[in-house]
C-alpha positions as a printed NumPy array, in Angstrom:
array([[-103.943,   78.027,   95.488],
       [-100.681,   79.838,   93.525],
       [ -98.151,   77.796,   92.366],
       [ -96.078,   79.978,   93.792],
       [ -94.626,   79.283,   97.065],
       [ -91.537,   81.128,   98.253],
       [ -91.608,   85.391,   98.881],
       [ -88.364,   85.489,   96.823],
       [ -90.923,   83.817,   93.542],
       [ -93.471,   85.904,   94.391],
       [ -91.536,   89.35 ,   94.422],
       [ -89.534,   88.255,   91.134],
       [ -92.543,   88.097,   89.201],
       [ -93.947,   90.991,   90.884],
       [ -91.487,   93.14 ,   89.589],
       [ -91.52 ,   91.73 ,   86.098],
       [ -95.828,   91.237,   85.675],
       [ -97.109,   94.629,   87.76 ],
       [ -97.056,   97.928,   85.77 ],
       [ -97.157,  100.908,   87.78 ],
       [ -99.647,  104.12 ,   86.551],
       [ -97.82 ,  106.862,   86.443],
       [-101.388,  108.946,   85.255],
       [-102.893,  111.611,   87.243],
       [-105.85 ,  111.196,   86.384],
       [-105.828,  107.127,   85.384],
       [-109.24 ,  107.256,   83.208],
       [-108.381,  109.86 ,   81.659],
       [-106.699,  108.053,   78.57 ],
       [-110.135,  106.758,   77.48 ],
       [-111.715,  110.295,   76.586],
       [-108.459,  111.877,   75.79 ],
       [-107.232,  109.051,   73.24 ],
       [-110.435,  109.653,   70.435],
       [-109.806,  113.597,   70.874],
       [-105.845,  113.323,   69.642],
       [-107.239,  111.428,   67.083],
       [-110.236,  113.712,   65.921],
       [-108.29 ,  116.578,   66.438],
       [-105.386,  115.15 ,   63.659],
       [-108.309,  114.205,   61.16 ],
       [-109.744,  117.412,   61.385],
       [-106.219,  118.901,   60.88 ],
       [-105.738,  116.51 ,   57.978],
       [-109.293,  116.973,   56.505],
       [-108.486,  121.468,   56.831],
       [-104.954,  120.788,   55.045],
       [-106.301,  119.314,   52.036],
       [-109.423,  121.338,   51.876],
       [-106.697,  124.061,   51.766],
       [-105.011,  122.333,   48.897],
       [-108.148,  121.503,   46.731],
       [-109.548,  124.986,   47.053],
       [-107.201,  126.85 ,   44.369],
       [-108.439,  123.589,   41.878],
       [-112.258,  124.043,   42.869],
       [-113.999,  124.4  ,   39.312],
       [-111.484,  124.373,   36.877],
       [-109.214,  122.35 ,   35.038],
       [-105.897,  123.974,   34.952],
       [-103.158,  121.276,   34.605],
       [-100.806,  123.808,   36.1  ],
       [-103.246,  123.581,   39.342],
       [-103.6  ,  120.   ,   39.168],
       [-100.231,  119.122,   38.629],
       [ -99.097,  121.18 ,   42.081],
       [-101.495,  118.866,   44.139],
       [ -99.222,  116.375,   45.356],
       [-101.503,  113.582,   47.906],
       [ -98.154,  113.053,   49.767],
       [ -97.625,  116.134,   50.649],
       [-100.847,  116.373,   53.322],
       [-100.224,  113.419,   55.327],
       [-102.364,  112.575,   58.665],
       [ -99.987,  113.266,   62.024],
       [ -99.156,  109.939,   63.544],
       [-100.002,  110.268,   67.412],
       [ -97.93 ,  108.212,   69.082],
       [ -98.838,  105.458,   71.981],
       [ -96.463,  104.778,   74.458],
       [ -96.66 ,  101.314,   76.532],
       [ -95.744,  100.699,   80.333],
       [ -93.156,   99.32 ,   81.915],
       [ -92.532,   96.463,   84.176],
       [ -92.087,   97.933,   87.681],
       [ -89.128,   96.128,   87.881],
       [ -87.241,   98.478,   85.087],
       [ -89.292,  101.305,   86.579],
       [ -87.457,  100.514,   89.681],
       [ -84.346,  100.301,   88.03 ],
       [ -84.192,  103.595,   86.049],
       [ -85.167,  105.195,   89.44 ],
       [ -81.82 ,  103.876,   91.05 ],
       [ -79.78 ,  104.919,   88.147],
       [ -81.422,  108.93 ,   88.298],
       [ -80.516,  108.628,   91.974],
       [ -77.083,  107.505,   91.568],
       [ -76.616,  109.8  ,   89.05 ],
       [ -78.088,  112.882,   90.68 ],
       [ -76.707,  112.508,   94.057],
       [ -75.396,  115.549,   94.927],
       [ -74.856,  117.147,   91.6  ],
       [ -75.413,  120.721,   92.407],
       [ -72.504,  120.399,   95.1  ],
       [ -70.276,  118.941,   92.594],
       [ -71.063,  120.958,   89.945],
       [ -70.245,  124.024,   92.227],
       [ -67.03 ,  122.751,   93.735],
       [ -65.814,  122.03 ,   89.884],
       [ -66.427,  125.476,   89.338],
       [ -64.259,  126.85 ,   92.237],
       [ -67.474,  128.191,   94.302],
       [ -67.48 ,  127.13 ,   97.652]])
């Protein structure tokens, strides 16, 4: 049995331990996720390849000294985290509030009635 007793309990840590999905398709992430990441190695791997192929065979200094390593660096592919469906709840209120009837205002500020 849950420790927790009252509906009040229960709907306070609802809204702070649940996560809503906001994916279409949910499973998606787990085929998608190792493609961004191939995709910016291969990018990485055609950059430098692009950069080493002026130097290929010879020893020019003038060559060698252009090839900079920091220049070619791999993209970083950023992961985003959920939210508690209690700020998710939250941030919806404040878009309401702020979009309640903004086209009407926005019309009677510029004389159109």
């Amino acid at each position: 049995m849950s420790i927790v007793k009252t509906p009040q309990e229960k709907k306070r840590l609802s809204l702070k331990r649940d996560h809503p999905l906001l994916a279409e398709y949910p499973h998606g992430f787990r085929k998608s996720w190792p493609r961004k990441r191939r995709r910016a190695q291969q990018t990485f791997r055609h950059k430098v390849k692009q950069d080493l192929n002026p130097a290929k065979g010879t020893m020019d200094s003038a060559i060698v000294e252009r090839l900079d390593p920091e220049r070619n660096r791999r993209k970083k592919i950023p992961k985003w985290s959920s939210r508690p469906l209690g700020q998710v709840i939250k941030e919806k209120k404040e878009r309401r509030i702020f979009s309640y009837r903004r086209k009407k205002n926005a019309r009677l500020e510029l004389g159109d009635t």
